[in-house]
ROLUM-606268 format. One record per atom (N, C-alpha, C): x negated, y negated, z negated; residue in three letters. Coordinates in nm, 4 decimals. Each point is the difference from the previous one (the first is absolute). Layout:
PT / X / Y / Z / Ala .
...
***
This chain:
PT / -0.0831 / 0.1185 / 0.0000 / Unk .
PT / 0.0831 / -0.1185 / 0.0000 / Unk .
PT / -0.0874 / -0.1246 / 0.0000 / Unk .
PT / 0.0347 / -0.1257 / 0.0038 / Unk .
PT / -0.0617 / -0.0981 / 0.0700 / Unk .
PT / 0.0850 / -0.1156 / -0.1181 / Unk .
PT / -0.0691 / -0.0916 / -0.0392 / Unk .
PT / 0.0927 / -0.0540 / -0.1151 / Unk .
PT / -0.0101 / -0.1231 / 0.0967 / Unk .
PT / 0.0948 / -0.0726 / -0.0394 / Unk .
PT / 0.0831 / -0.1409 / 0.0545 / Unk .
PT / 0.0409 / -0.1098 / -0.1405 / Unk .
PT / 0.0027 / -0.1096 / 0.0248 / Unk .
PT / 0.0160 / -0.1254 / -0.0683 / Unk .
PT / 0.1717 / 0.0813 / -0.1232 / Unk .
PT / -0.0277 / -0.0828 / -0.1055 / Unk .
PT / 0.1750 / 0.0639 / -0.0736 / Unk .
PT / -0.0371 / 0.1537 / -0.0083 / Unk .
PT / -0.0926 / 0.0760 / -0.0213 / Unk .
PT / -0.0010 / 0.1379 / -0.0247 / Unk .
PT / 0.0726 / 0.1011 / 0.1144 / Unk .
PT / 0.0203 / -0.0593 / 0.1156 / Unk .
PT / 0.0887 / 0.0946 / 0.0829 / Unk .
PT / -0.1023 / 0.0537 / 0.1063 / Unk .
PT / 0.0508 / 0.1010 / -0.0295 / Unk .
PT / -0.1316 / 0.1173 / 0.1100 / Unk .
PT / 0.0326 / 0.0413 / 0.1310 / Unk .
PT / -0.0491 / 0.0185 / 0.1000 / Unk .
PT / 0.0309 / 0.0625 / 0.1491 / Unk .
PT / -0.0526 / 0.0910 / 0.0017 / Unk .
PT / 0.0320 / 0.1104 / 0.0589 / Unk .
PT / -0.0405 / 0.1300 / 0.0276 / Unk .
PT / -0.1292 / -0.0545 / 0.1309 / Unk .
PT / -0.1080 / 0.0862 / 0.0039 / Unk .
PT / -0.0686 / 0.0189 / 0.1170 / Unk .
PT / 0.0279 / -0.0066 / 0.0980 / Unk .
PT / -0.0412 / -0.0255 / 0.1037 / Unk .
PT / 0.0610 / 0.0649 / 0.1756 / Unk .
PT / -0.0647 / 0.1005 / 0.0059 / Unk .
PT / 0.0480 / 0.0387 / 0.1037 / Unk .
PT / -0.0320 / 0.1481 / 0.0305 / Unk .
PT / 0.0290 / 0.0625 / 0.1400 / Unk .
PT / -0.0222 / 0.1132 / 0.0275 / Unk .
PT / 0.1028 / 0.1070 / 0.0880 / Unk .
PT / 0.0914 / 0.0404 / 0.0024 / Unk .
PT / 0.1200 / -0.0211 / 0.0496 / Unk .
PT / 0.1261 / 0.0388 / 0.0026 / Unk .
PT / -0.0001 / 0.1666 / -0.1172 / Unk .
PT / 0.0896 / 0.0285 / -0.0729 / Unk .
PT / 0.0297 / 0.1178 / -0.0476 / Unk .
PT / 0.1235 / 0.0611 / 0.0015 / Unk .
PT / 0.0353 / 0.1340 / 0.0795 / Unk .
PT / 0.1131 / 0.0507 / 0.0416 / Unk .
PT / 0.0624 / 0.0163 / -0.1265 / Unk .
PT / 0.0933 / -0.0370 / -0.0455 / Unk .
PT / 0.1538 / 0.0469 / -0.1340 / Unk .
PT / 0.0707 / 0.1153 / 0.0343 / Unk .
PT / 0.0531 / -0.0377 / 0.1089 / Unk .
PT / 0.0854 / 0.0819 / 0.0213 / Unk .
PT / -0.0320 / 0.0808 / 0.1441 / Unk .
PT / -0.0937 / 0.1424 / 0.0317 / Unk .
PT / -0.0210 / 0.0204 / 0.1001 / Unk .
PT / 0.1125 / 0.0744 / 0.0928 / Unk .
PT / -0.0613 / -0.0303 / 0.1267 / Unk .
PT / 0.1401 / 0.1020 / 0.1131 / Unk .
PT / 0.0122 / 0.1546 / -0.0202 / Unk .
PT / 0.0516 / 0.0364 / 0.0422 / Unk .
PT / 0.0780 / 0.1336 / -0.0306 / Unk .
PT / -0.0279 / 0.1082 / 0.1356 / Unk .
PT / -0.0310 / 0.1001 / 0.0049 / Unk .
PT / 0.0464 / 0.0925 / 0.1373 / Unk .
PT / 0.1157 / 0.0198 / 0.0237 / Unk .
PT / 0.0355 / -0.0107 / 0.1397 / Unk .
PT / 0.1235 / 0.0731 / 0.0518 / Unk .
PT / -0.0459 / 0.0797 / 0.1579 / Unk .
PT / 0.0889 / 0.0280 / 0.0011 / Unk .
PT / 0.0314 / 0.0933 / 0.1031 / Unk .
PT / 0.1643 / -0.0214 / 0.0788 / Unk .
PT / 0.0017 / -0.0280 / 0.1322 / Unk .
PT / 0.1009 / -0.0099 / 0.0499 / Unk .
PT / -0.0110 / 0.0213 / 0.1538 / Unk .
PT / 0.1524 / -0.0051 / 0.0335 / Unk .
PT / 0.0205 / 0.0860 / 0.1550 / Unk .
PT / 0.0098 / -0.1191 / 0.0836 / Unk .
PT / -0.0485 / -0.0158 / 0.1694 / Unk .
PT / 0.0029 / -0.0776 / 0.0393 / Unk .
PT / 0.0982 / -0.1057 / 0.0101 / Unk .
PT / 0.1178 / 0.0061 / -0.0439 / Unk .
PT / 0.1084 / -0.0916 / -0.0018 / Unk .
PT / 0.0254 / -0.0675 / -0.1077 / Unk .
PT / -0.0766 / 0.0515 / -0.1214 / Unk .
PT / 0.0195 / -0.0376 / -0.1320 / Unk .
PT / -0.1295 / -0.1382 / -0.0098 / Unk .
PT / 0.0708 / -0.1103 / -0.0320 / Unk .
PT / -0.0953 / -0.1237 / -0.0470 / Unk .
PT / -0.0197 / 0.0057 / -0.1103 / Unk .
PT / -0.1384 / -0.0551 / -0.0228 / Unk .
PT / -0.0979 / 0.0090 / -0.1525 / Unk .
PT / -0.0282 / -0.1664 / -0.0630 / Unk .
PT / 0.0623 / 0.0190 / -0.1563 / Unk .
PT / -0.0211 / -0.1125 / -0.0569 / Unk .
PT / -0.1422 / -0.0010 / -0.0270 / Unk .
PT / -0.0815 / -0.0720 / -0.0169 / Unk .
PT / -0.1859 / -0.0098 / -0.0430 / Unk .
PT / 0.0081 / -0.0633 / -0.1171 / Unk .
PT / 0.0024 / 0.0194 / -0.1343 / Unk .
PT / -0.0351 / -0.1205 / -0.0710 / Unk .
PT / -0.0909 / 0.0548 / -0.1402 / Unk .
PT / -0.0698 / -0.1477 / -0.0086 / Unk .
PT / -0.0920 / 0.0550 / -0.1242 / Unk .
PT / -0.0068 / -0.1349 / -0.0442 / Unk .
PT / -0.0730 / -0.0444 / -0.1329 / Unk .
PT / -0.0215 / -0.1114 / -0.0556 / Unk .
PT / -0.1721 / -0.0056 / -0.0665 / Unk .
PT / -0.0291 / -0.1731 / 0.0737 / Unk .
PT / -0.0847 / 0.0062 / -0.0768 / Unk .
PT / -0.0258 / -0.1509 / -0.0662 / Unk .
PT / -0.1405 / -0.0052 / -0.0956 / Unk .
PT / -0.0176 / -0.1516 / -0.0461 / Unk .
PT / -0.0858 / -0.0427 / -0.0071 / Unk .
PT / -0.0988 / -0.1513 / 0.0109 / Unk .
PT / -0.1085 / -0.0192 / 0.0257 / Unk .
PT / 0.0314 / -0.1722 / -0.0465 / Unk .
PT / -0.1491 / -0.0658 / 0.0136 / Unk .
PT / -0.0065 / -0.1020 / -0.0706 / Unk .
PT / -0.1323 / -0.0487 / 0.1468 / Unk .
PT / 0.0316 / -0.0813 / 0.0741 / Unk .
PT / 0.1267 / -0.0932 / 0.0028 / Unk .
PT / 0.0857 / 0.1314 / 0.1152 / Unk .
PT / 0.1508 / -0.0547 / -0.0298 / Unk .
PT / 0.0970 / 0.1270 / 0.0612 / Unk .
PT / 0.0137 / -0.0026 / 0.0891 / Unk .
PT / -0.0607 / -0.0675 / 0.1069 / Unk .
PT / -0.0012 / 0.0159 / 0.1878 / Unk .
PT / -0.0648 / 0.1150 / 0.0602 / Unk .
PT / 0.1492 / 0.0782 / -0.0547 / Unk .
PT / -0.0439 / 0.1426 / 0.1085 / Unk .
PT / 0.0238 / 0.0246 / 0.0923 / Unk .
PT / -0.0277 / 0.0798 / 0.1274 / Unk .
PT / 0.1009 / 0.0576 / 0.1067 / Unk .
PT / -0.0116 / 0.1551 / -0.0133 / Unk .
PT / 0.1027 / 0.0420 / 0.0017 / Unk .
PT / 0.0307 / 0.1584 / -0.0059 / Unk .
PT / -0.0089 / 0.0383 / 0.1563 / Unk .
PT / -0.1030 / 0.1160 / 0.0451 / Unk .
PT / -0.0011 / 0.0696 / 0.1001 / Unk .
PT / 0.0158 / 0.1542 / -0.0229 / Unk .
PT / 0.1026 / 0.0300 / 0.1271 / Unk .
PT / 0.0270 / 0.1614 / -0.0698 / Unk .
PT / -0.0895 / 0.0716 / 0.1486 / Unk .
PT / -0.0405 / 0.0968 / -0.0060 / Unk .
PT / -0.0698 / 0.0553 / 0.0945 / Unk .
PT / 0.0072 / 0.1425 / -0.0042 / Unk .
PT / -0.0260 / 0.0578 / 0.1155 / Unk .
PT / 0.0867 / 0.1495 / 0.0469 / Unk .
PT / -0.1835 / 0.0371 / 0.0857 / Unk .
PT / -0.0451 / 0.0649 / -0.0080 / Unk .
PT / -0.1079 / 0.0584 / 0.0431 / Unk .
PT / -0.1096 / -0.1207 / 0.0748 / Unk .
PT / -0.0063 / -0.0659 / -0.0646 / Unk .
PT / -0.1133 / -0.0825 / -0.0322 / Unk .
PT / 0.0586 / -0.1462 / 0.0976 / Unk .
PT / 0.1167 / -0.0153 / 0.0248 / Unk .
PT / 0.1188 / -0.0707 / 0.0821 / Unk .
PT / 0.0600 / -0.0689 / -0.1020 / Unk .
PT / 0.0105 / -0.1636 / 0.0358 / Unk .
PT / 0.0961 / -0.0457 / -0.0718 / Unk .
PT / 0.1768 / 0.0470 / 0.0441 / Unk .
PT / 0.0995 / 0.0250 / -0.1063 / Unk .
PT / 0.0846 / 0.0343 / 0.0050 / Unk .
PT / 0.1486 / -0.1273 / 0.0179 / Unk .
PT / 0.0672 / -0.0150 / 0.1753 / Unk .
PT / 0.0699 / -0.0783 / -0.0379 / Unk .
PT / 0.1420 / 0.0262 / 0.0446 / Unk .
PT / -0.0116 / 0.1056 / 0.1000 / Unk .
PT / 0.1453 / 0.0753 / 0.0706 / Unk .
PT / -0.0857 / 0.1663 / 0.0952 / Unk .
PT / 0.0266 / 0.0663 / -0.0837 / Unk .
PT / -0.0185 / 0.1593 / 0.0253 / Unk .
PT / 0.0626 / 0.0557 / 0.0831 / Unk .
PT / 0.0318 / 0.0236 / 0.1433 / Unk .
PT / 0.1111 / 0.1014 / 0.0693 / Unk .
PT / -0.0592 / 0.1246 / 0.0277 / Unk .
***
């Protein structure tokens, strides 16, 4: 932690850290897939990329 004026502290920056990671599924070609995971970082300007065999992932047919 990093101390600040008035005793109030900021956490470090850092590397994003996954909370909540994605999940496996499995589905049939007609079936659409939700993607979601959560994460948090300091400062919080993330972009989430999902990727399918070394491919960014943005419409699968």
């Amino acid at each position: 932690m990093w101390a600040c004026g008035d005793g109030e502290q900021l956490p470090p920056s850092g590397p994003p850290v996954i909370v909540t990671p994605p999940t496996s599924a499995a589905l049939n070609k007609s079936q659409n897939a939700l993607l979601r995971c959560q994460a948090v970082a300091d400062p919080p300007n993330m972009t989430y990329v999902w990727q399918r065999g070394g491919e960014n992932v943005h419409h699968i047919e």
